[in-house]
N, C-alpha and C positions, 0 to 999 in steps of 0.2 A: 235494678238500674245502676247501683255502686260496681257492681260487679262486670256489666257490660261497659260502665267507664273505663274502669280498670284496664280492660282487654285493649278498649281502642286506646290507651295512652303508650301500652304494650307493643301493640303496633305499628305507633307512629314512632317508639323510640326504634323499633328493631327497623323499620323503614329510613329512618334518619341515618341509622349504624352502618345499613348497605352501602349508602350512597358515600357516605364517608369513606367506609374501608375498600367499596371499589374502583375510589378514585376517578368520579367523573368530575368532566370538565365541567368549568363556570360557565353560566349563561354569559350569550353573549353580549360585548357591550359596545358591537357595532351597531350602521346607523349607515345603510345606504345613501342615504341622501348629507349625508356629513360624511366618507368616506375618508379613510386615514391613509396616507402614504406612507410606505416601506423604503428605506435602501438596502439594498444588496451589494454587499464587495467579494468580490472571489479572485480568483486566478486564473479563471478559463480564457484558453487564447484560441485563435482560428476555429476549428469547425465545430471544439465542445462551447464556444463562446458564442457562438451562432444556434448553436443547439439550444444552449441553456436562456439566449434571448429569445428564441421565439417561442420556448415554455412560458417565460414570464410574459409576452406580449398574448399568449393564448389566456392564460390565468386571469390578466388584466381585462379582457375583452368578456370574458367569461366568468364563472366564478366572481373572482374579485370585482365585479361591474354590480354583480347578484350584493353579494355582501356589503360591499363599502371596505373595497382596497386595493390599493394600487398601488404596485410594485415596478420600482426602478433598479435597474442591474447596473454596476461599476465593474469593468475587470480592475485588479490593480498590477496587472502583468504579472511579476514569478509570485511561487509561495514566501520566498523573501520578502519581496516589496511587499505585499498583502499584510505579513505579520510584522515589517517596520512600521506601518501604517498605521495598527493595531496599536503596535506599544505606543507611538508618538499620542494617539489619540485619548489615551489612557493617562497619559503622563501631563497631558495637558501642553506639551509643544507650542511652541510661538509658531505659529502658521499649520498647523495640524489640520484636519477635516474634524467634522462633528461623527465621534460615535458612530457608525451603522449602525439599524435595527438589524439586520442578520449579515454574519459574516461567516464565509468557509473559511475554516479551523481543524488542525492536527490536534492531539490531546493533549499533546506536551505543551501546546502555544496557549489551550482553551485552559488548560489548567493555570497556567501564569494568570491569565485574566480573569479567574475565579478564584483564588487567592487574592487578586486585587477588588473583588465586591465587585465586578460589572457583569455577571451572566445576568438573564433570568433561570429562574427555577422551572424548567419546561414541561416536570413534574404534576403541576399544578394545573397544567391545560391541555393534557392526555388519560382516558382512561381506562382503567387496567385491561379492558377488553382493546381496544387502540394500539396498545405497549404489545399485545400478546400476537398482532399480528406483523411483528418483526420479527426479524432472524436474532434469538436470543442473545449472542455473543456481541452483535452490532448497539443493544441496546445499551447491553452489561459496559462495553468500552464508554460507553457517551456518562454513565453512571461517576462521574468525576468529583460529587460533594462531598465534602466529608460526610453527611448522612445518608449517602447515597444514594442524593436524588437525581434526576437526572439533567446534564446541561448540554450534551452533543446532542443533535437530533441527526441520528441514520439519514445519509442523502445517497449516495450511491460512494461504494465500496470496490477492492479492486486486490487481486490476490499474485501470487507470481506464477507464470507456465515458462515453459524452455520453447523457446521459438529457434528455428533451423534452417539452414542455406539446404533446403532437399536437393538442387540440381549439384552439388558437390558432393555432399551427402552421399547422394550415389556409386558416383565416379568411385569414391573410396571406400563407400563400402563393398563395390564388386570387385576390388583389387584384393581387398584386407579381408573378407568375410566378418566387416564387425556389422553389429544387427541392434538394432532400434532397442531391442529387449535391455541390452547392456546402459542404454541410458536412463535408466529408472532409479538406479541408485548414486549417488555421488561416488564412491569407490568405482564404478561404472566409468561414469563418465573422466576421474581421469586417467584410467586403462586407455579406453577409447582415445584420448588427447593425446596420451602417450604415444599411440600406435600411430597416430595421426603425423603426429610431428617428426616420426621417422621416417615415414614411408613418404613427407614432402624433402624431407633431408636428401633421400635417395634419389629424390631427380635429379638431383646437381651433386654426384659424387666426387666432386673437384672441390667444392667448398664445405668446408667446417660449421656444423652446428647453425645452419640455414633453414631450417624445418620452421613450420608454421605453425603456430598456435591454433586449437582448436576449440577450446572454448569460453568465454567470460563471465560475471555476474555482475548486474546492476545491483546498487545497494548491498555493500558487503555488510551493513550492521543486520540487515535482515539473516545473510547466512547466518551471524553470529548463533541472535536469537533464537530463531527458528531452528538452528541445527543443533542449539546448546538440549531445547524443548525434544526433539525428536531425539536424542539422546538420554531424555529422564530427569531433565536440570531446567528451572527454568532460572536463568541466568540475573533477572531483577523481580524478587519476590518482593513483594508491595502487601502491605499491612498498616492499617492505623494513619496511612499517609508518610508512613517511614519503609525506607528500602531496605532489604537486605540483598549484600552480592554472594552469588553461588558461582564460584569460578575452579571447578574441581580439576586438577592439571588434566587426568587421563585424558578426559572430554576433549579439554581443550588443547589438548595435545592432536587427536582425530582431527577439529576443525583447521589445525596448522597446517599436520600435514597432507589433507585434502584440499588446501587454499593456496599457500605460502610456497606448499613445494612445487607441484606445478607452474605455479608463476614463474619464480625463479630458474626454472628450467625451459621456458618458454611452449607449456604443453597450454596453459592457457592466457591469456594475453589483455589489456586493458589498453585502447589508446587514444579515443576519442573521447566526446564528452560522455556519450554512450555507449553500451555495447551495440544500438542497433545501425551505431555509426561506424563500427569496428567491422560488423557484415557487410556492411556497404562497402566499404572499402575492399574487402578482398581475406582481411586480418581475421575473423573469425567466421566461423561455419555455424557457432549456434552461442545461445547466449540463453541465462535465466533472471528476468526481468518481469514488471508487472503488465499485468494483462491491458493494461491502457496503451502498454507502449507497443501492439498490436500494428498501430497506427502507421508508425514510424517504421516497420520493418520493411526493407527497403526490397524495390521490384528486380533490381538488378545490381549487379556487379560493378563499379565505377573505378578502374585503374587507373594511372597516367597516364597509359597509352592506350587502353581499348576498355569497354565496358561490353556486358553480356547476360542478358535476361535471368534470371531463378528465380524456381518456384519454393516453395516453404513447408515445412510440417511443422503442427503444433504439438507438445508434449506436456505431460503434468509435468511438476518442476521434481526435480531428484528429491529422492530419500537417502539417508544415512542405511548402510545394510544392518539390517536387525532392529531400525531406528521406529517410532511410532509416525503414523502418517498426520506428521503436523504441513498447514502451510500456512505466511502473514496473511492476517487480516490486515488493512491497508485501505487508506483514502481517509480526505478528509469529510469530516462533516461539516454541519452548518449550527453553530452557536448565536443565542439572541440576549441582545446585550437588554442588560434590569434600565427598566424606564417606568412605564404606566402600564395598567393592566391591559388598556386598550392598543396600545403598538404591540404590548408579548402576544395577545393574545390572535392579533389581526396575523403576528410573524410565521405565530405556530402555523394557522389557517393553512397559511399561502404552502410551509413545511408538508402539510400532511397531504394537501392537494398535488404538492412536487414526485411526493413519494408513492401516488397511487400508482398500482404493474403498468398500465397504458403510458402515463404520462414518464416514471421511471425509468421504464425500458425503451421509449425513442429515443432519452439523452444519455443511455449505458451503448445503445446501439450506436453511437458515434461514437461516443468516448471510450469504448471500450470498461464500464464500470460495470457491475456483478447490480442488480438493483435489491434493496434490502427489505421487501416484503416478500414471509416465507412462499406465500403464492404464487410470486414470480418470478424463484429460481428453480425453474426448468426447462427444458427446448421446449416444451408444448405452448405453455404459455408465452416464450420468445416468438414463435412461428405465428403464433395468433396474432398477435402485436402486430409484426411486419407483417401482414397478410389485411389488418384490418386499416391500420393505418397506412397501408400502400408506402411503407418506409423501404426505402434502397440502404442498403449495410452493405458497406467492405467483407468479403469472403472472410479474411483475418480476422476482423474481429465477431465475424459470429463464430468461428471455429473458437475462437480462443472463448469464449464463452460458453458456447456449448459441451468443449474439452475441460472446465471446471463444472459445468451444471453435472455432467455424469461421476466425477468424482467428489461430488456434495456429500454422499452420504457415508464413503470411506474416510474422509479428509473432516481435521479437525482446524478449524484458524483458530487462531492465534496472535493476541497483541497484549505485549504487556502492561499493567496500567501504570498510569501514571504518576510521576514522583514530581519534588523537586528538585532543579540539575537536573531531568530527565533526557533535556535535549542536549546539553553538553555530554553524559554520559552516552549517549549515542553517536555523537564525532568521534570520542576516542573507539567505536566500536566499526565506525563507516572505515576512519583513515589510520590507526596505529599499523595494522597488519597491511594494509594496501599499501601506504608509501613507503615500508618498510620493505615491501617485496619488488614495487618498481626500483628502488633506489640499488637493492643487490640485484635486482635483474640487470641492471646496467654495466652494475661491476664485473658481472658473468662473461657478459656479452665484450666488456674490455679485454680480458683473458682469453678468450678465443679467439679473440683477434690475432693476440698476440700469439698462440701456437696451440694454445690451449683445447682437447678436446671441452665439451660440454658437463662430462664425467669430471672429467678432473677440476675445472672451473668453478662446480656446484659443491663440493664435496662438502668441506668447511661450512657451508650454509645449512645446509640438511641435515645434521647429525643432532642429537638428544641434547648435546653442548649447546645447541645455538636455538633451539625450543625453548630451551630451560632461560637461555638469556632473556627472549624477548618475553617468556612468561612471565619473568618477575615484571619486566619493565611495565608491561601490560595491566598488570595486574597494579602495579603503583600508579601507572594514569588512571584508572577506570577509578580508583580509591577517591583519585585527587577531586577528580570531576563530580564525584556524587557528592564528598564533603565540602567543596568552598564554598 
């Protein structure tokens, strides 16, 4: 009898060990008939704001009616206003809102407000088998504690493709014989811009250096990143909660001058708030921006004096030649701010029910977001979705989705983690080399004015002298931003 004790006390500890080390969740401590209310704040505006209320109006009716929980959405208009919102609420602001229980969140903003004691630990109410059915990288970014547990929860994610003016496109690629193949790499593409800006220079052989710009990028801190990564460098290495900067010139010498010099030469162009506003206008032919801005690409041609239908092609986004196939991992997710077990744990609920392929993939299929269960990044599962839920999707954005689902398995993402200054070190990565290159495109385009070919205009700008400048200078902002 001592001996069969034994056993079962054996048993019950190695049964208690499971459960602990595989991290299931707590029982629950809802109560249908007391049901707790949620707020929600994000930034979704027009049709993802439409999308994401009538998930939470479906949740509410459903589910959360089953449970005991009910969830109210706030947009707070941009991701600015949302994370002014944030701090004021944090800071305790004379006229602030109360806290949200869950808020969408960037890592740089979720990590401020976990250095200030307000996540919950979401850790605590997923388990390991729950966690394993995410896309690995999406979990690993949300992984923001110092113990690294977890306080982002994966909501829908969103990567960059090269979206294209195809009815132009054409026209010049049957003049010039440049071919689709050429845009795969960034060396590619500004061949191709080059070629471009000459052969519109040439219709007006009366005027000077009049050629159009052929291509742009949203989010230049992204080239930074992403191009520094696909070159063998990851530009902010993160350890301990301390950064190290990896800023090797060669490297960043390649990003200048695949960036800076084309700018300055007007092979690629910036003028709107967007590039998918630079298409619309006339000013660019193709642009590389995130897949959500699918949305935005625009049906036709809008000039002063006449506009004219185009159709589009979607492409992966450039590689560096020889470079490894990285691309940003991107979007925010959604953090639950530390209250009672009872709000974290009703937050998660509504979180893991948002994130099921069905209910994930109707609001990626407006939004244009990538949805973050490994099971529901592929067209199969996409096609099922819209087929079973009788959802109507924009062509663009199932193209652009579909066009990352088949390069999932080549394609590495990629997002740095987070630091402190994370988000200031990323302005001097968006605007140093951009307003520096609008600023001498201007001066270029002064000179030619004045008699100047575009050769002789540029010259001084582009040479190893004028890299080497803006490299130090570069390199003392990005210092500055990560140390104050």
């Amino acid at each position: 009898m001592k001996k069969i004790g034994k056993v079962i006390r054996y048993l019950c500890l190695a049964v208690a060990f499971a459960l602990v080390f595989s991290g299931c969740a707590p029982k629950s401590p809802l109560d249908p008939g007391n049901p707790v209310s949620l707020t929600v704040w994000h930034y979704y505006n027009g049709s993802q704001q439409v999308a994401f209320d009538a998930l939470v109006e479906e949740f509410n009716d459903t589910v959360g009616r089953e449970k005991g929980i009910f969830v109210q959405s706030y947009s707070q208009g941009s991701v600015s206003d949302l994370e002014a919102a944030v701090r004021d609420s944090i800071s305790g602001k004379v006229g602030a809102d109360a806290m949200p229980d869950i808020f969408s969140s960037y890592a740089d903003t979720a990590y401020e407000v976990e250095l200030a004691g307000a996540l919950a630990n979401l850790s605590d109410y997923m388990s390991a088998e729950e966690l394993e059915k995410y896309v690995d990288s999406y979990i690993e970014e949300g992984r923001i504690a110092s113990d690294g547990s977890l306080r982002i929860f994966p909501t829908a994610k969103s990567t960059e493709i090269m979206m294209m003016n195809k009815t132009d496109w054409e026209a010049f690629s049957q003049a010039t014989g440049a071919s689709l193949e050429e845009l795969r790499t960034v060396e590619g593409i500004v061949a191709v811009a080059k070629a471009y800006y000459e052969w519109t220079d040439s219709q007006t052989p009366d005027v000077e250096g009049d050629g159009r710009a052929f291509y742009g990028r949203d989010a230049v801190a992204n080239y930074f990143i992403i191009g520094m990564q696909q070159l063998g460098t990851e530009i902010f290495q993160v350890k301990n909660d301390q950064v190290t900067l990896n800023l090797p010139e060669e490297q960043l010498y390649r990003l200048w001058e695949n960036y800076y010099v084309p700018m300055v030469k007007g092979y690629f162009g910036a003028y709107g708030s967007f590039r998918s506003d630079d298409v619309k206008t006339g000013e660019l032919l193709a642009y590389t921006g995130s897949t959500s801005s699918a949305m935005y690409f625009p049906s036709q041609v809008e000039m002063e004096d006449s506009s004219y239908p185009i159709e589009y092609i979607v492409l992966p986004a450039p590689v560096f030649e020889g470079g490894s196939h990285y691309a940003v991992q991107q979007g925010a997710g959604m953090v639950v701010s530390k209250s009672d077990q009872k709000h974290e744990y009703a937050a998660v609920e509504f979180l893991k029910w948002f994130t099921q392929a069905e209910n994930n993939l109707q609001f990626g299929c407006v939004a244009g977001y990538l949805p973050v269960l490994k099971e529901a990044n592929n067209t199969q599962t996409l096609d099922r979705v819209i087929a079973e839920c009788e959802l109507t999707v924009a062509p663009k954005t199932y193209d652009c989705l579909t066009t990352i689902f088949e390069e999932l398995d080549s394609l590495t993402l990629y997002t740095n983690k987070s630091f402190k200054n994370g988000s200031a070190a990323r302005k001097v990565l968006e605007y140093h080399l951009a307003d520096k290159a609008a600023q001498d495109r201007a001066a270029i385009l002064e000179q030619i004015a004045q008699g100047k070919t575009l050769e002789e205009a540029s010259a001084s700008y582009v040479t190893r002298e004028a890299f080497k400048d803006w490299y130090d200078s570069f390199c003392r902002a990005l210092t500055e931003a990560v140390e104050k």
